[in-house]
C-alpha positions in Angstrom: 30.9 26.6 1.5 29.9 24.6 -1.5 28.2 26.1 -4.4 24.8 24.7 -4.6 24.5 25.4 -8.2 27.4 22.9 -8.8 26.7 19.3 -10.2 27.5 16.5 -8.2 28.2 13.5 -9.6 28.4 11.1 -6.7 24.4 10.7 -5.9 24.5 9.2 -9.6 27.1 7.1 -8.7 25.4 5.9 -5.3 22.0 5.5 -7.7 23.7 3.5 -9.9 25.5 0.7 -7.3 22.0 0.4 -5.6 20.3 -0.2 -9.0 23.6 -3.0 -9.6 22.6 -4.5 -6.0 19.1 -5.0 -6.4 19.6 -6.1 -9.6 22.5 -8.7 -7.9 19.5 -9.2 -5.4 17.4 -10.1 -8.0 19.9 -12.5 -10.2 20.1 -14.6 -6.6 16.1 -15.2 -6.9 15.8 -15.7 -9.9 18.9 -18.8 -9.7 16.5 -20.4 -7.0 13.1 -19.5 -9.6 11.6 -17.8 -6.4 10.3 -14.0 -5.8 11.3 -12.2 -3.4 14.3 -10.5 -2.3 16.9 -11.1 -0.1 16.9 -9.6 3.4 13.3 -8.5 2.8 9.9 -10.1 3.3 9.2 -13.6 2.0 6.9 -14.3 -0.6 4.6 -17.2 -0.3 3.8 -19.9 -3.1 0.3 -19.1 -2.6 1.1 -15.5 -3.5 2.6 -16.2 -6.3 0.5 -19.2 -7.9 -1.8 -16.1 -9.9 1.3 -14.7 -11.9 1.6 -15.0 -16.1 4.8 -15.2 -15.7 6.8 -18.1 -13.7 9.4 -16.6 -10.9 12.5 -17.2 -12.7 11.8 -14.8 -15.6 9.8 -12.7 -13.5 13.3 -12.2 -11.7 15.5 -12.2 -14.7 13.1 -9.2 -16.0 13.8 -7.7 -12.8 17.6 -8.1 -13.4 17.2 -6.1 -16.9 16.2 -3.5 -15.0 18.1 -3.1 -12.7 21.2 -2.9 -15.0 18.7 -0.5 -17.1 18.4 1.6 -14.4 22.3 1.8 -13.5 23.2 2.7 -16.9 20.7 5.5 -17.0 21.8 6.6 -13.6 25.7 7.0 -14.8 24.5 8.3 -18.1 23.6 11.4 -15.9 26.7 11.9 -15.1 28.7 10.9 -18.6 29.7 12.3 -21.5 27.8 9.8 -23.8 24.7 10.4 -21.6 24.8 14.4 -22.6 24.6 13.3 -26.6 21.1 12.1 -25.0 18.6 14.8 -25.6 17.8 16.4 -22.4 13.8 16.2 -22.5 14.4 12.7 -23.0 16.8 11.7 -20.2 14.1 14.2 -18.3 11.1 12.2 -19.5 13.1 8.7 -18.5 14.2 9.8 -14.8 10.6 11.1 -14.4 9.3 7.4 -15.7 12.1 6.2 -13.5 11.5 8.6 -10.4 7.3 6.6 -10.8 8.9 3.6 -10.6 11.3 3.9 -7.7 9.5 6.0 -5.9 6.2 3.8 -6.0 8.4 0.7 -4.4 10.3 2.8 -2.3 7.3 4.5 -1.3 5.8 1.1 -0.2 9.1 0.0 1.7 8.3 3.2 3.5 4.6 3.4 4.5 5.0 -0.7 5.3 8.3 0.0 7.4 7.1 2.7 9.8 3.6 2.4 9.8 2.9 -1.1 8.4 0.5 -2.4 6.0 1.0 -6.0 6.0 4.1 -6.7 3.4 6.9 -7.4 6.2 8.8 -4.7 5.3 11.0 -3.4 8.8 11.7 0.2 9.9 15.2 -0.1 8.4 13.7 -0.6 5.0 11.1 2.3 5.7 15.2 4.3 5.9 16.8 2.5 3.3 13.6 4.2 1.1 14.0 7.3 2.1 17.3 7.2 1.3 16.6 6.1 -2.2 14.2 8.4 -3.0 16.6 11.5 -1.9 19.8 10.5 -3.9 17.4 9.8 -6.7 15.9 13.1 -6.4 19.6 14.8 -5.8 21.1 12.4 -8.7 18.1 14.1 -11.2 18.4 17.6 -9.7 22.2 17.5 -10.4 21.6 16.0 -14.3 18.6 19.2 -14.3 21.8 21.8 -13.0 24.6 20.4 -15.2 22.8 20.4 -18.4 20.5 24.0 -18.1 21.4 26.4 -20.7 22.6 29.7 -19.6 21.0 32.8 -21.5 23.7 35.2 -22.0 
């Protein structure tokens, strides 16, 4: 039986090549200067005529971070991430946990109960996966670097 105190390392691993994809995903879209992203629902010029930003940087800013986010995903798991002090790796996968959680979260609700985005019941999964190895990946970061009284 495996000892649930230990860390595990391979949910921040997992985090970190799903960050790289949609941030692959992204790079694709912002080449053709459209929004979007591939294999989900299609985004309409009319819906995106009322943006400050044009598509291709939109993207591109999307790219950032999504590298961003892989970097602080295998800092959780990496000797240079522990020089990083742990309230603020703590306060950054919280920030982060908002972030992917809120468009995970909308992959979901959209997905299995639809509310007009075009997201499919696979996404709605694919969300709930994300959303658990993210919550694993910072539970693991939360074990590994606890102090023990003695």
């Amino acid at each position: 039986m495996a000892d649930s105190h230990r860390r595990r390392r391979w949910p921040a691993f997992a985090v970190a090549v799903l960050f790289l994809g949609y941030a692959a995903g992204k790079a694709a879209f912002a080449l053709q200067a459209q929004l979007g992203f591939p294999g989900g629902p299609p985004v309409s010029a009319a819906e995106t005529s009322g943006y400050f930003l044009d598509a291709a940087t939109a993207q591109w800013l999307a790219v950032a971070s999504g590298v961003l986010g892989a970097c602080v995903a295998l800092a959780t798991v990496t000797v240079l991430g522990r020089r990083v002090p742990r309230a603020l790796m703590l306060m950054v996968l919280a920030l982060m946990l908002l972030a992917v959680g809120g468009g995970a979260g909308i992959m979901i609700v959209d997905g299995f109960v639809g509310i007009g985005v075009g997201w499919q019941w696979y996404h709605g999964a694919l969300g709930l996966v994300v959303i658990g190895l993210f919550l694993e990946m910072t539970r693991s970061y939360v074990v590994g670097t606890r102090r023990v009284a003695h």
